[in-house]
Each structure stands twice: as structure tokens, then as C-alpha cells.
N, C-alpha and C positions, 0 to 999 in steps of 0.2 A: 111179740114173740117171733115174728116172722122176718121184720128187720135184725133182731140179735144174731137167729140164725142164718140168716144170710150172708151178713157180716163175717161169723164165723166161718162158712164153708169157702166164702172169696179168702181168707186169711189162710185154712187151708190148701186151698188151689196154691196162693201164691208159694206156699210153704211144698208144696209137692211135686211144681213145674224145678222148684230149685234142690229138688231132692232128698229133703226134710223131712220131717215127723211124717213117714208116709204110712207105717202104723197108725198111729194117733188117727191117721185122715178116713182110710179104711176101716179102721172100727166105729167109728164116729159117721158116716155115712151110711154104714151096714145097719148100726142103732138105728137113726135117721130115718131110714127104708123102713122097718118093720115095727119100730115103738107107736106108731099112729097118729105121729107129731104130724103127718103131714094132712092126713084126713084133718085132724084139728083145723091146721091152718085152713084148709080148704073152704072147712065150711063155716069159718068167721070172716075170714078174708076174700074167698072167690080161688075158685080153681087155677087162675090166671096166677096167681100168688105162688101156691103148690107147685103148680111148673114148672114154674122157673126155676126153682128148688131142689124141684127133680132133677130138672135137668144139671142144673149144678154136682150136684152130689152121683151123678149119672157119669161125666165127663171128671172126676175125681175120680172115682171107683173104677175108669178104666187106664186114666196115667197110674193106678197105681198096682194095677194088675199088669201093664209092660212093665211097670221098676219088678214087681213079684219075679215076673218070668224071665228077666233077664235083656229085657229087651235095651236097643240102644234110645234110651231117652236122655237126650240133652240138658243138662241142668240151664234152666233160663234167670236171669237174674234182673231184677228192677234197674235202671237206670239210676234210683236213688240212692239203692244199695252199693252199687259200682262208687259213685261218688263219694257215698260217705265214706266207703272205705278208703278211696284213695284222698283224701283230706286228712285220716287217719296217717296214712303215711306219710303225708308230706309232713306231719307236723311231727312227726316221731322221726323223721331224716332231720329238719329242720333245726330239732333240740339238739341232737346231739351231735350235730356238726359241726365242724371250726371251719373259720374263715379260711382261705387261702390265698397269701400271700408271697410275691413272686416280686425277688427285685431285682431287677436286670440291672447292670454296670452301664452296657453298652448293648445297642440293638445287637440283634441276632438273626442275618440273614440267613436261610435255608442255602445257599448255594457256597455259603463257606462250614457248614455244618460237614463234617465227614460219616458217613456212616457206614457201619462195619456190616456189609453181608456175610449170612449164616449158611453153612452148609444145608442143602437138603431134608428133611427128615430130623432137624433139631429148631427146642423151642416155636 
């Protein structure tokens, strides 16, 4: 019991440092606190257990009283999450991409190129 729920409140955290179910996290740590789960644990497992627990659901319960009050709390994001989403992208750029190809007659040096300067204040 004391691994599930722990598991679940790190799931939690993670979900509430990135500005997610921050409801869900708060009622769920408020249960937590007063349903007697943690006396439970305590005194099958060792207080040592409890603690950690608390303190968990302690450091939950107050990023989620800055997000309540408006405060500025940073959404922080896993490393893992960053990458999979951008592996996402490259493969949704990737599909629908076309090649491009470019065929020159003859090179093209930059100092026979002319290039037209634009007035001021356009494009």
C-alpha cells in the first residue's frame, strides 16, 4: 500500500510541477492527510514510511496552493517528455515533406547576383 501510494503522489508531483491535474493532486493529498491511510501505514510499516509520504503530499499541497493563488510557478517538464515530443515532430515534418530539388544550369556566384534594395519601412 505504501509503494502504490507513493508511486502515485511522485505521479502527481510530476503532473503538478507541469501544471496539470492540480485539482485531482489537491483533493487527493487532502483525502491522504485526514482518511488515516497514513496512521495505517505507519504502524505496519514504521513511521520512517509515513514521512516520507507526508512530506510528499506536504510539498504537493503547497505547489498547489501557489498555482490556487496565482502565483508564478514555472511549468517544469521531464527531459523525456521534451524528447518524445520533439521525435513527434520530426516525424510529422518528416511525412509530410517533399524533397527539394534545385538544378542549377550553371554555378551562381554571389557577386554577379544583383540585388534590388528596398526602400525603408517596406517588407
Amino acid at each position: 500500500m505504501r509503494r502504490e501510494t507513493s508511486r502515485y503522489l511522485d505521479g502527481l508531483t510530476r503532473s503538478v510541477n507541469e501544471g496539470k491535474r492540480v485539482d485531482e493532486a489537491s483533493n487527493f493529498c487532502r483525502w491522504l492527510r485526514f482518511s488515516g491511510v497514513l496512521k495505517f501505514i505507519s504502524s505496519t510499516n514504521g513511521e520512517a514510511d509515513a514521512g516520507e509520504l507526508n512530506a510528499k503530499l506536504e510539498t504537493i499541497l503547497h505547489q498547489c496552493g501557489e498555482i490556487y493563488k496565482g502565483g508564478r510557478v514555472l511549468p517544469k517538464y521531464d527531459s523525456s517528455d521534451i524528447a518524445a515530443i520533439n521525435a513527434k515532430l520530426d516525424y510529422l515534418l518528416a511525412k509530410d515533406s517533399l524533397p527539394v530539388v534545385v538544378e542549377v544550369s550553371a554555378p551562381v556566384y554571389p557577386s554577379t547576383v544583383a540585388l534590388k534594395r528596398l526602400p525603408a519601412g517596406r517588407g
